[in-house]
C-alpha positions as CSV (number, residue, x, y, z in Angstrom):
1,X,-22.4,-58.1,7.9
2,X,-19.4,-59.8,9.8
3,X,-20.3,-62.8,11.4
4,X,-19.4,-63.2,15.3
5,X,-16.4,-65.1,16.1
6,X,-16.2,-67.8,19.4
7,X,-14.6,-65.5,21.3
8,X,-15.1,-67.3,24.6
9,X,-16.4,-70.1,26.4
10,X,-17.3,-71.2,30.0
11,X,-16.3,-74.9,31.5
12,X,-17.7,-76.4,34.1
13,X,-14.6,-77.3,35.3
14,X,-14.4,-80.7,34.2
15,X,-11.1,-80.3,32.3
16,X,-10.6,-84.0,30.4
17,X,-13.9,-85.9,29.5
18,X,-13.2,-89.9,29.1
19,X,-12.2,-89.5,25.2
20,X,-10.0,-86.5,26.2
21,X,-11.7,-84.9,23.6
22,X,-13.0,-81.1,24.7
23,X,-14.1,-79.6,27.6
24,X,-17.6,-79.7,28.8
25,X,-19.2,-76.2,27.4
26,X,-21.5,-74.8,29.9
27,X,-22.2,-71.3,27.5
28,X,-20.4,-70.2,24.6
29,X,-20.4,-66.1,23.8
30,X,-20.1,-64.3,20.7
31,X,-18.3,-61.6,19.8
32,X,-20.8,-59.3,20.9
33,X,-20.8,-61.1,24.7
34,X,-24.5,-62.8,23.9
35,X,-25.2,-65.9,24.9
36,X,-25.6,-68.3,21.6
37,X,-27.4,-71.0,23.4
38,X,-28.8,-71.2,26.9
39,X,-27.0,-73.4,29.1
40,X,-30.1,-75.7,29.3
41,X,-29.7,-76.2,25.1
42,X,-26.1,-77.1,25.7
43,X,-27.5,-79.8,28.2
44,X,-30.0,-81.1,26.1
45,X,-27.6,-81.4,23.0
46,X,-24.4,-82.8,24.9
47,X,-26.9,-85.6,26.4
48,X,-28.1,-86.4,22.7
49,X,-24.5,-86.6,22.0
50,X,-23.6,-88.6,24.6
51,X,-26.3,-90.9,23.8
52,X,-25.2,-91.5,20.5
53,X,-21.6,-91.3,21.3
54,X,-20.7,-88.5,17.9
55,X,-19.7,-84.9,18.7
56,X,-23.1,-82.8,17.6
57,X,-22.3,-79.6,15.6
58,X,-24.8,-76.6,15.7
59,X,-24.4,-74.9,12.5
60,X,-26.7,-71.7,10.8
61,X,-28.1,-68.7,12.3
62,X,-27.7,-70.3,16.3
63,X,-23.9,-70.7,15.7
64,X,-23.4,-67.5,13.7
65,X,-25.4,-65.5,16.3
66,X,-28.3,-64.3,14.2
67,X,-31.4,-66.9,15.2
68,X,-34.7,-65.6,16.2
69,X,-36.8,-67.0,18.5
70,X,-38.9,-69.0,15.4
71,X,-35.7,-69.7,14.2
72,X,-35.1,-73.4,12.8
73,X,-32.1,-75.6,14.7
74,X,-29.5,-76.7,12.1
75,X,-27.1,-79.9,13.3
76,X,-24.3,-81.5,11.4
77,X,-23.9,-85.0,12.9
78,X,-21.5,-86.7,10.7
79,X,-22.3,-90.7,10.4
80,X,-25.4,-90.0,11.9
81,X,-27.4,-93.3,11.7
82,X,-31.4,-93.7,11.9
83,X,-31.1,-95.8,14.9
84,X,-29.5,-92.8,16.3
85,X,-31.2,-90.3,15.1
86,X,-34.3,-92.1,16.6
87,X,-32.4,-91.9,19.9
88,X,-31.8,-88.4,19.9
89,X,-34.9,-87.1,17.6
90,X,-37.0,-85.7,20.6
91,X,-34.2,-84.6,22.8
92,X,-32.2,-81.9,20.8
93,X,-33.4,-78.4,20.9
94,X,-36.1,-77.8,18.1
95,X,-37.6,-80.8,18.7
96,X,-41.7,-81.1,18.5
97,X,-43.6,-80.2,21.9
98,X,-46.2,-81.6,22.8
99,X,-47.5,-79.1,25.2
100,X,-47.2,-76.1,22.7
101,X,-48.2,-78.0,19.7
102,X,-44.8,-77.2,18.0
103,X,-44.2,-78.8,14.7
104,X,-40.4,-80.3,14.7
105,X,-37.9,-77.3,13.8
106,X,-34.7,-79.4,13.1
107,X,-32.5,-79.8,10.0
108,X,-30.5,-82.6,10.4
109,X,-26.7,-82.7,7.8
110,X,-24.5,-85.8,7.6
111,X,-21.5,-84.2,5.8
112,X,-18.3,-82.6,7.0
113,X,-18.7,-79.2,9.3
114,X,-18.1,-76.4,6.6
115,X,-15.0,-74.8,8.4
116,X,-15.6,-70.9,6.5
117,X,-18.8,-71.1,8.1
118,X,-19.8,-70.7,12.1
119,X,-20.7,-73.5,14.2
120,X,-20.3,-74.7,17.6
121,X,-19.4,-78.5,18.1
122,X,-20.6,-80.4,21.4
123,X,-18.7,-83.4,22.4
124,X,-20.4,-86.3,24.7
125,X,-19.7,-85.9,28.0
Protein backbone atom coordinates (compact mmCIF):
# COMPACT_ATOMS: atom_id res chain seq x y z
CA UNK A 1 0.00 0.00 0.00
CA UNK A 2 1.82 3.31 -0.84
CA UNK A 3 1.67 5.75 1.72
CA UNK A 4 0.30 9.41 0.79
CA UNK A 5 2.78 12.03 0.20
CA UNK A 6 2.32 16.03 1.56
CA UNK A 7 1.43 17.09 -1.54
CA UNK A 8 0.06 20.46 -0.46
CA UNK A 9 -0.67 22.78 2.14
CA UNK A 10 -2.78 25.94 2.86
CA UNK A 11 -1.26 29.17 4.81
CA UNK A 12 -3.01 31.52 6.42
CA UNK A 13 -1.10 34.01 4.88
CA UNK A 14 1.14 34.78 7.62
CA UNK A 15 4.41 34.15 5.63
CA UNK A 16 7.36 34.55 8.55
CA UNK A 17 6.38 33.59 12.18
CA UNK A 18 8.88 35.36 14.82
CA UNK A 19 11.51 32.33 14.65
CA UNK A 20 11.21 32.49 10.78
CA UNK A 21 10.74 29.04 11.03
CA UNK A 22 7.57 27.65 8.84
CA UNK A 23 4.53 29.01 7.76
CA UNK A 24 1.43 28.79 9.84
CA UNK A 25 -0.52 25.48 8.42
CA UNK A 26 -4.09 26.05 8.26
CA UNK A 27 -4.83 22.27 6.44
CA UNK A 28 -2.47 19.91 5.03
CA UNK A 29 -3.78 17.42 2.04
CA UNK A 30 -2.67 14.15 1.05
CA UNK A 31 -2.13 12.76 -1.93
CA UNK A 32 -5.53 11.74 -2.32
CA UNK A 33 -6.83 15.67 -1.71
CA UNK A 34 -8.23 14.52 2.10
CA UNK A 35 -7.94 16.50 4.66
CA UNK A 36 -5.31 14.90 7.38
CA UNK A 37 -6.40 16.99 10.23
CA UNK A 38 -9.23 19.45 10.56
CA UNK A 39 -8.17 22.89 10.74
CA UNK A 40 -9.48 23.06 14.44
CA UNK A 41 -6.65 20.01 15.28
CA UNK A 42 -4.03 22.12 13.62
CA UNK A 43 -5.20 24.93 16.07
CA UNK A 44 -5.29 23.05 18.98
CA UNK A 45 -1.70 21.48 18.36
CA UNK A 46 0.09 24.74 17.13
CA UNK A 47 -1.25 26.44 20.48
CA UNK A 48 0.31 23.39 22.57
CA UNK A 49 3.33 24.10 20.55
CA UNK A 50 3.37 27.52 21.09
CA UNK A 51 2.94 27.00 24.73
CA UNK A 52 5.78 24.98 25.09
CA UNK A 53 7.81 26.79 22.49
CA UNK A 54 9.07 22.98 20.48
CA UNK A 55 7.80 22.26 16.95
CA UNK A 56 5.04 19.30 17.65
CA UNK A 57 5.30 16.39 15.00
CA UNK A 58 2.13 14.22 14.29
CA UNK A 59 3.49 10.92 13.33
CA UNK A 60 1.34 7.29 12.55
CA UNK A 61 -1.81 6.56 10.89
CA UNK A 62 -3.00 10.71 11.13
CA UNK A 63 0.19 11.79 9.18
CA UNK A 64 0.28 8.82 6.80
CA UNK A 65 -3.44 9.27 6.05
CA UNK A 66 -4.92 6.07 7.29
CA UNK A 67 -6.49 7.03 10.99
CA UNK A 68 -9.95 6.10 11.88
CA UNK A 69 -12.16 7.89 13.82
CA UNK A 70 -11.01 5.59 17.19
CA UNK A 71 -7.79 6.09 16.03
CA UNK A 72 -4.96 6.88 18.76
CA UNK A 73 -2.91 10.48 18.19
CA UNK A 74 0.86 9.69 17.92
CA UNK A 75 3.33 13.05 18.68
CA UNK A 76 6.98 13.18 18.49
CA UNK A 77 8.09 16.19 20.67
CA UNK A 78 11.72 15.97 20.94
CA UNK A 79 13.06 17.40 24.43
CA UNK A 80 9.76 17.20 25.60
CA UNK A 81 9.89 17.86 29.38
CA UNK A 82 7.17 16.88 32.10
CA UNK A 83 6.59 20.40 32.97
CA UNK A 84 5.67 20.69 29.41
CA UNK A 85 4.02 17.92 28.79
CA UNK A 86 1.71 18.98 31.81
CA UNK A 87 1.17 22.22 29.89
CA UNK A 88 0.07 20.75 26.84
CA UNK A 89 -1.42 17.25 28.20
CA UNK A 90 -5.11 18.31 27.91
CA UNK A 91 -4.88 20.58 24.88
CA UNK A 92 -3.53 18.31 22.04
CA UNK A 93 -6.00 16.41 19.97
CA UNK A 94 -6.65 12.88 21.68
CA UNK A 95 -6.70 14.27 24.90
CA UNK A 96 -9.35 12.86 27.69
CA UNK A 97 -12.95 14.50 27.48
CA UNK A 98 -14.73 15.06 30.07
CA UNK A 99 -18.08 15.37 28.48
CA UNK A 100 -17.81 12.06 26.40
CA UNK A 101 -15.95 10.17 29.09
CA UNK A 102 -12.96 9.55 26.64
CA UNK A 103 -10.08 7.78 28.13
CA UNK A 104 -6.71 9.87 26.94
CA UNK A 105 -5.76 8.56 23.25
CA UNK A 106 -2.13 10.01 23.03
CA UNK A 107 1.23 8.42 22.51
CA UNK A 108 3.69 10.73 23.34
CA UNK A 109 7.85 9.94 21.56
CA UNK A 110 10.92 12.02 22.61
CA UNK A 111 13.31 10.87 19.89
CA UNK A 112 14.20 12.19 16.49
CA UNK A 113 11.14 12.34 13.68
CA UNK A 114 11.79 9.02 11.63
CA UNK A 115 12.35 10.82 8.19
CA UNK A 116 11.27 7.22 5.89
CA UNK A 117 8.16 7.51 7.71
CA UNK A 118 5.08 10.27 7.35
CA UNK A 119 4.53 12.98 9.65
CA UNK A 120 3.45 16.44 9.72
CA UNK A 121 5.57 18.89 11.95
CA UNK A 122 3.72 22.08 13.56
CA UNK A 123 5.81 24.99 14.46
CA UNK A 124 4.58 27.56 17.37
CA UNK A 125 3.15 30.32 16.02
Amino acid sequence: MAVPHIVDAVFCGEYKCRKQCFFCVREVVAAKGESLLSAGELARIENAAARIGKPINVVGSRASGTAKATSDWDYVIEGLTNKQWKQIKNSLPGAPSRIDKLPRMIDIFKGPVDPTKPFITIFPK
